[in-house]
N, C-alpha and C positions, 0 to 999 in steps of 0.2 A: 293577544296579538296587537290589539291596538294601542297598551301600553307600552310595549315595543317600539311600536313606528313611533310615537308622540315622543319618546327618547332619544331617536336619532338626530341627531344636529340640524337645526333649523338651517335650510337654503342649502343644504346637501343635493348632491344626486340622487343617493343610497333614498333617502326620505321623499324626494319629487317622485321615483319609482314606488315605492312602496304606500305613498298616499295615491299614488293612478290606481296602482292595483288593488288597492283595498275597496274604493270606490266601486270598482270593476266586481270586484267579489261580492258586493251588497247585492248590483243588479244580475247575478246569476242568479239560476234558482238552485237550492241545495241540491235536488233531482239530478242535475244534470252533470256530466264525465266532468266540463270545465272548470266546475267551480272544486273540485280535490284538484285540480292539476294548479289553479291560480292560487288554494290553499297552502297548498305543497310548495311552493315559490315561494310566498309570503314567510313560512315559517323559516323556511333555508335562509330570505335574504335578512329576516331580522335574529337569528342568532348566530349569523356571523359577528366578528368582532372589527369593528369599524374605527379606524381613528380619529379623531376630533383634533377640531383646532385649537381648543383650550387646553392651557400648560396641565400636561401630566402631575401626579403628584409624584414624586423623585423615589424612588425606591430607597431606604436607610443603606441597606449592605450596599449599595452601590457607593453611596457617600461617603460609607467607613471606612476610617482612614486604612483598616487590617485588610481592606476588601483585595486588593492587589492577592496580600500574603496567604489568605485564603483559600484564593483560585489558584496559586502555584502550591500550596501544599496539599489541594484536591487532587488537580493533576500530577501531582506525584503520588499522592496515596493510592491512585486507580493501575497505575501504568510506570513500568518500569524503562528507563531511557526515552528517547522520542525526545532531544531536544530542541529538536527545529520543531516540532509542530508544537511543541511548547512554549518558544519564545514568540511566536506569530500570535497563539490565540492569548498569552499576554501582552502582545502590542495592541491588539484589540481590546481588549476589556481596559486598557488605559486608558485608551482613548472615549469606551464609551464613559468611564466614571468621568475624565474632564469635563466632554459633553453634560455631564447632571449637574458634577456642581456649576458650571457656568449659566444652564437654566436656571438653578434654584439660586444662585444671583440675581437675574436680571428679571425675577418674579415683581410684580407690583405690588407696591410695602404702601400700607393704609395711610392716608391723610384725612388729614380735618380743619384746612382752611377752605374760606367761603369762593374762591377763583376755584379750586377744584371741583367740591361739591357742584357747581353751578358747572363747570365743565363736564362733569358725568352724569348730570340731568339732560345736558344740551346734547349730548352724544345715546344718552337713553330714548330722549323725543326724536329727532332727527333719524338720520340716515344709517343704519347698522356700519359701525367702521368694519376696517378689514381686518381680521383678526390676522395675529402677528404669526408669522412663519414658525413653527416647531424646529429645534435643534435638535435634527435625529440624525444617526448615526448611518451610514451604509450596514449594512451585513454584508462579509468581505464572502466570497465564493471560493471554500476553501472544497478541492481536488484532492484525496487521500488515496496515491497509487501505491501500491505493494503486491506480494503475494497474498497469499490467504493463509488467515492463521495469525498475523502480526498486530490485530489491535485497531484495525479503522474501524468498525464500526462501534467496538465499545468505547472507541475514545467520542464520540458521539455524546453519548451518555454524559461523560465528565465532565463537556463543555457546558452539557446542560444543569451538572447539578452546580460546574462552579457560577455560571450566571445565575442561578435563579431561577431559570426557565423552565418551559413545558417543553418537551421531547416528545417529537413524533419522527415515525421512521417512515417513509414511502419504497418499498420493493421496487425498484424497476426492471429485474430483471423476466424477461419474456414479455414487456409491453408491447401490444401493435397496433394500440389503435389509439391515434391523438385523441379523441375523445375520454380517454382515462385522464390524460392532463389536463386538456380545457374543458370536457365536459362538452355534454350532448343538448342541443337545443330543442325546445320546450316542445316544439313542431313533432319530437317523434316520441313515442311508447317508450312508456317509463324511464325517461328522461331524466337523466341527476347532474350535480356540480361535480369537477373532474377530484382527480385525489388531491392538490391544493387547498381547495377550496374546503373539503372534509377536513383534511390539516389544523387547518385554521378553526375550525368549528371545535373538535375535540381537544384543542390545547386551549381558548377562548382567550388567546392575547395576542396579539397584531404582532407580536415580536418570538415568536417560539425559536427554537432550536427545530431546522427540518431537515432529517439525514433520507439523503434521494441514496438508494442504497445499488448499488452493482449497475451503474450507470452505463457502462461499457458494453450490456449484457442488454439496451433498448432492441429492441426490434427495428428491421430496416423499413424501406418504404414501401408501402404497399397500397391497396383499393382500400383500404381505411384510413390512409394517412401518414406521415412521417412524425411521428411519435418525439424522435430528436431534435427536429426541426420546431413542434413547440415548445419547447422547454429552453431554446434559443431566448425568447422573452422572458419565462422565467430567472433564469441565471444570467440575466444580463441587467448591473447595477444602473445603467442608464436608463432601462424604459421598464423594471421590474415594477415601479411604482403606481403603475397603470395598468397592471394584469386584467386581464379582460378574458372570464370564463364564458364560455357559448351559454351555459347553462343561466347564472346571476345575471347575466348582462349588465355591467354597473362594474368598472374600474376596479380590483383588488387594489391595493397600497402594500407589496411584498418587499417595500425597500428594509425595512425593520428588520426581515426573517434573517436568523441567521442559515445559510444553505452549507450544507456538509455532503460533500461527494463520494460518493466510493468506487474505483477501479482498483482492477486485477493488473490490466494493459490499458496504454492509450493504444493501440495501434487500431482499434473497432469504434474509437470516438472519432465523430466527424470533427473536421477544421473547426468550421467556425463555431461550434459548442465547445471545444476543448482554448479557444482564443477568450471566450467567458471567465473561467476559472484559474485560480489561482493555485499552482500544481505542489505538490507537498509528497516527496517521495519515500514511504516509510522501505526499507532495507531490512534483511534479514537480522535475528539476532546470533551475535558470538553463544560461544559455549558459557562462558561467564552470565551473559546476560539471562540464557535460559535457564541456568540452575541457580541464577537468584530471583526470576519468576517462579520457577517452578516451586521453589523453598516458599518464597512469602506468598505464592500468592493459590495455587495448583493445588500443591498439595492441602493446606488447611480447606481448599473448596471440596475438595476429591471425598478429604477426610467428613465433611458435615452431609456428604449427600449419602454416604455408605454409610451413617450411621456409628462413626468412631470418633471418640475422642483425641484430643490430641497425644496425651503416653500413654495410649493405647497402641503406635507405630510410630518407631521412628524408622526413618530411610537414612540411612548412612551417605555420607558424602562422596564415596567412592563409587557407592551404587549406585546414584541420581547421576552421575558422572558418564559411567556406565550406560545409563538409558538412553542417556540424551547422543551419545558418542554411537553406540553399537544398534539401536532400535529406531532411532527417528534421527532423518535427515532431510530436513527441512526450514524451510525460511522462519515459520511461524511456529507456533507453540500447542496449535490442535494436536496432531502425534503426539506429542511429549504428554497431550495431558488427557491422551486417551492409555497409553503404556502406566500412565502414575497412578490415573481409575482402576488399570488391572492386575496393580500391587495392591493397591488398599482392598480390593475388591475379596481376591484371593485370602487377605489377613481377616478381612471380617468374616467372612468362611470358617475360618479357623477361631475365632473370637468365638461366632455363636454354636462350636460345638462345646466348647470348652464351657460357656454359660449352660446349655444345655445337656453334658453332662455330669457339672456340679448341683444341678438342681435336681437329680435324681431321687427319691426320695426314698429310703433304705428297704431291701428288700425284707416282705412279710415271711414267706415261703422259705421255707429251707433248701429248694435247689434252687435258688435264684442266686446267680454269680454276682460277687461284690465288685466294682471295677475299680479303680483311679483314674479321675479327670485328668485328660493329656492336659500337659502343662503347657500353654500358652507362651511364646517368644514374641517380646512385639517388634525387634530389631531384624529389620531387611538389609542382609551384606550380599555384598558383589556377587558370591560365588551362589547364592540362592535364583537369583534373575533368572537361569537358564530355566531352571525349574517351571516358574511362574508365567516367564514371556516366552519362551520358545528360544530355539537359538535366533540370535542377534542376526539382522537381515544383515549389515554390512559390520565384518569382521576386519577391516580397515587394510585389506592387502597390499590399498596401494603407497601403502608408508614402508613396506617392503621392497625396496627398490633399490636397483644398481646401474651404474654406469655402464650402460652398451652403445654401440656402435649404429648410428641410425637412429637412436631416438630419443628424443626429449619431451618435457613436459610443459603443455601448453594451461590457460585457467583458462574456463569457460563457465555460463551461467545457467543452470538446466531451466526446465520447464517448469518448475517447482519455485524459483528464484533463489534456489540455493549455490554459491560458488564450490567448483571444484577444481582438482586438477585433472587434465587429460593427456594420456603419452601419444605421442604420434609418433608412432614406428613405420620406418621404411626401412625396403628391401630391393640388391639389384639380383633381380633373375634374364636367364638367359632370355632374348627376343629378339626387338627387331626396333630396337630406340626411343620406345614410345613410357607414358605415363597412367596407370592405370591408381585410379582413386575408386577408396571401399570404404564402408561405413556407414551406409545410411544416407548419404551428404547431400544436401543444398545445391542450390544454383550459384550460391555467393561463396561458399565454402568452396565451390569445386574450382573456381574463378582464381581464389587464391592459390590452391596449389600449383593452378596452371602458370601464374603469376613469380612465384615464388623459383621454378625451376626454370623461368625463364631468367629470373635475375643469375640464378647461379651459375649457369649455361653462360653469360655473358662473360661475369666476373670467374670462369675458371680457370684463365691462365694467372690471375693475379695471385687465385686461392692455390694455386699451385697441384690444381688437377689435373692440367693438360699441360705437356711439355710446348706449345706450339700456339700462338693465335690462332683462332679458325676452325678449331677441333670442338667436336660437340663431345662432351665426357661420355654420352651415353653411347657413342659408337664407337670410341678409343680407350685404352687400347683393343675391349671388346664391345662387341654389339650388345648390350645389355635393356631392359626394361625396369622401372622404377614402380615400383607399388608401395602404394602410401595408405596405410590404414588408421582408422578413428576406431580403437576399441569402442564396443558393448553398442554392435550392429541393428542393436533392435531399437536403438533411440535415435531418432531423428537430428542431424547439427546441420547447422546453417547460422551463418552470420561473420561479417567483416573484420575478426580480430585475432586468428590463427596464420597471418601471414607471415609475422617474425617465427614463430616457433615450427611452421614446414620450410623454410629457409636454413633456420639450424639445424633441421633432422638431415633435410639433400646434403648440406655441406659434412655434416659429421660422416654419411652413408659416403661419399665421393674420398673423404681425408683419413678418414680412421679417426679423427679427433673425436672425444667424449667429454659431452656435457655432464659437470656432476649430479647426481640423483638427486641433491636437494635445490636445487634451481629450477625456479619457473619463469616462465615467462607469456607475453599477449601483447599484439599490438598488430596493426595490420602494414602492409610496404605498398608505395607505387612503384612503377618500372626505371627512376629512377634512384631508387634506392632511398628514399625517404620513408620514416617513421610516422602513421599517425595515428590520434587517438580513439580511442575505441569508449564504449561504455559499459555500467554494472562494476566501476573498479573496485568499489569497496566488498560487493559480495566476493569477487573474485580474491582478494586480499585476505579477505576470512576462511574462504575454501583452499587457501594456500597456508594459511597458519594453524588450521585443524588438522592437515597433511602434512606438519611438520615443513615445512618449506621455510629454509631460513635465508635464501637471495629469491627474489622478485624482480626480471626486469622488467622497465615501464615504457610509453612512448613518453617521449619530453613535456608532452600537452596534458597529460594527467597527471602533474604533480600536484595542482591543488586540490585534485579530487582525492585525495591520497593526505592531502595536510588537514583537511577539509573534514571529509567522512569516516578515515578511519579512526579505529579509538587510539588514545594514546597507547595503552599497555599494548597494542598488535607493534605498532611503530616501533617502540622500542625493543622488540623482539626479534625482526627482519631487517635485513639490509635490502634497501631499495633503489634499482639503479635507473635512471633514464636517460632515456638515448633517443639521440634525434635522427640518425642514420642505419642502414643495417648495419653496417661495418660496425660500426661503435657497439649494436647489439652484439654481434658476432663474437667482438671482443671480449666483450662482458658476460657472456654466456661458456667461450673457451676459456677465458684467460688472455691476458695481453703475451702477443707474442706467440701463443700457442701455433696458431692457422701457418706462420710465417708467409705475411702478404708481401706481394714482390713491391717494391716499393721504386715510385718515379714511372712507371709505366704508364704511358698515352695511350686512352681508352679510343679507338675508333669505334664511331656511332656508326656512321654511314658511308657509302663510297660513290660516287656517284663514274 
């Protein structure tokens, strides 16, 4: 221990602390509770890894010139798509390799004239100069929000094997007591450094990869603390530098680390901890995208942990298709690559009878029956699935669809983060004028309907519902009731982007006009007829190209989320329209012309 301290940087803090208390540990006596608790300190604060003012020696792979082409051929060998968090963590690793070579320039290169020598003696007797400032890098605060299943945490992993670095993962979900992060001071019973601090000790470099994992998922505040509220210091690049554990007491230096985030939602992360980080949104995958995960990457794992070789099974492309289409529907690739487990699983079943009945060994006895080894198939087609997985949870009914009267199809994003389409059927039965909404629905959701029959109500005489100004459609020519349903009543919807498509479903219920079966639509209206933009476009775009949806209308304001996010082969597949008013929606969704709006008609607002 003492060659420990005697190697920490002379005129350090780290080393003024750690020469008081070693001092301090002489004059305990071994006897007594203090001197383990002072030991105990001592050994935590000397095999932390401390930085020093003296130039680093430069790591090679950082300096090679292949090192760029390396970390992008890592991260692609780990991880299929993801190219935005791929272009970020190689704008980073650029910038740290310029950072090295520009140190290993400005390193001091030996001389051996008599002004220097006699200058590095006069600077060795004299006064300690100040040693020169380290060119170190931030570690950027990168936020990995998606559903579960899509790949934040192992992409964790890849940053770390393309740096170089030590990976450490810290759980946060169900933290509640800020003392896991800053650690508990020395004053109480067994006493430690928070998980940071452990961090840094098990990776032993000032600079590790540290994935703070399910961040969303802290604990709120309580009689032990606001858990979220420390980690404010942590992930903040301004003052990370000076972390300051209750437990070490002595400044951490966490500007090096690199910090990796993981949420499900922002909606459970506070403000000013989610104003820290740098947010990076991973999005579900296409069909394409999962069956060529599932091909390179799923199935060879599936196959090495069940014990099979690889032409020992092949899965046909039809039937991986099949899985992924009919058994899992979802954002991420867990399902998928728990259904492909229970194909290999079932084949290697059938593998070890078929081993185990060719190694029978012929019988001695004369009434012992001779058999033949079943013959082994190792190819899995479509039409076997049922067999293996059960019948398919979703048998895709709602690609069976037709043009009625009253309803159309809206996208929405489930709880899963997977995009679908939703029909919104309404009906007028006999009443007494009023608007009844079913389905499970929201406070926002319910908002819009109310919203939505209000615009139509306005604009009826133009839509050519009412022969008269003045006339409310739901009481002429009969007194009627309007009910608006959100199939599959046991799921919960709420949120602001079904106002164009219950706008189209009143006007189709009020004209007889029909929406055709392959158009969708999402966007939310105000009361005076404007369009605006909503979010989740891109899942929404995917859950309409899996359902065969070949028109999409848009609001105006999401088209670059649409040039932006979706892949090319969706785009060129669908036509997509945006509209910045309902009318233009209206349009778009009948047909131009269809509605026949009365045209030159002065809308009165008010009367006073």
């Amino acid at each position: 221990m003492k060659r420990k301290i005697e190697a920490l940087e002379a005129g350090s803090e780290v080393r003024r602390v750690a020469v008081s208390e070693w001092r301090r540990l002489k004059r305990i006596p071994t006897q007594s509770a203090e001197h383990g608790v002072v030991r105990n300190y001592l050994e935590w604060l000397t095999s932390l890894p401390w930085p020093t003012n003296t130039p680093r020696a430069v790591d090679d792979t950082i300096t090679d010139r292949t090192f760029l082409q390396n970390a992008q051929a890592q991260l692609d060998a780990d991880h299929h798509g993801l190219d935005t968090v791929k272009r970020r963590l190689i704008e980073y690793l650029a910038v740290v390799r310029l950072k090295a070579i520009l140190a290993q320039e400005e390193e001091p290169k030996p001389s051996h004239t008599a002004e220097e020598v006699s200058s590095r003696a006069l600077v060795k007797v004299g006064a300690p100069s100040s040693p020169k400032p380290r060119r170190t890098v931030k570690g950027p605060i990168l936020l990995f929000v998606g559903p579960p299943g899509t790949g934040k945490t192992s992409l964790g992993q890849s940053i770390a094997r393309a740096l170089s670095r030590p990976f450490q993962r810290i759980a946060l979900g169900g933290v509640r007591d800020e003392g896991e992060i800053r650690g508990h001071r020395r004053t109480y019973v067994a006493s430690g450094p928070g998980l940071l601090a452990q961090a840094l000790r098990k990776a032993g470099r000032v600079d590790p990869v540290v994935l703070l994992d399910e961040i969303d998922k802290v604990g709120q505040s309580n009689f032990h603390g606001d858990p979220a509220a420390a980690l404010l210091e942590v992930l903040d690049p301004e003052q990370n530098h000076t972390f300051n554990d209750h437990y070490i007491n002595v400044p951490i230096d966490l500007s090096s680390v690199l910090f990796i985030c993981t949420a499900n939602s922002l909606d459970t992360i506070a403000a000013p901890l989610l104003d820290r980080c740098e947010i990076i949104h991973l999005s579900g995958y296409t069909h394409d995208e999962k069956l060529h995960i599932a091909r390179r990457f799923l199935l060879p794992k599936q196959l090495s942990l069940n014990g099979l070789a690889p032409e020992q099974l092949t899965l046909t492309e039809p039937a991986l298709l099949h899985i992924v289409t009919h058994y899992t529907r979802e954002a991420g690739v867990r399902g998928l690559e728990r259904a492909i487990g229970s194909v290999v699983r079932f084949k290697a079943v059938e593998w070890a009878d078929h081993l185990d009945q060719s190694r029978i060994p012929p019988a001695s006895s004369a009434t012992a029956v001779t058999s033949t080894p079943k013959a082994y198939r190792g190819i899995v087609e479509e039409h076997e699935l049922e067999q293996i997985l059960g019948i398919g949870r979703w048998d895709g009914e709602e690609r069976d669809r037709e043009a009625r009267r009253g309803v159309v199809y809206g996208l929405v994003v489930t709880g899963m983060g997977e995009g679908e389409i939703l029909p919104v059927e309404t009906i007028a039965v006999p009443g007494s004028g009023t608007l009844k909404l079913t389905g499970s629905l929201g406070a926002v959701i319910k908002e819009s309907g109310e919203l939505a029959l209000s615009w139509v109500k306005t604009h009826a005489y133009e839509l050519r519902i009412t022969s008269a100004r003045g006339q409310d459609p739901l009481k002429v020519p009969h007194v009627v009731d309007v009910h608006l349903h959100l199939p599959a009543g046991a799921q919960k919807k709420d949120g602001p982007s079904a106002g164009v498509a219950m706008v189209c479903a009143f006007v189709s219920l009020f004209t007889g006009a029909c929406v055709p079966p392959h158009t969708a639509m999402t966007g939310e209206i105000t009361l005076r007829g404007r369009v605006t933009p909503v979010g989740g476009i891109k899942e929404k775009v995917l859950g309409a190209h899996r359902a065969q949806i070949t028109k999409v209308i848009l609001p105006w304001a999401n088209r670059k989320d649409v040039e932006h996010d979706v892949p090319k082969e969706v785009r060129q597949s669908m036509q997509f329209v945006y509209v910045k008013t309902v009318r233009e929606a209206l349009d778009a969704a009948f047909g131009t012309g269809a509605l026949g709006w009365r045209i030159g008609v002065d809308v009165v607002e008010s009367r006073l």
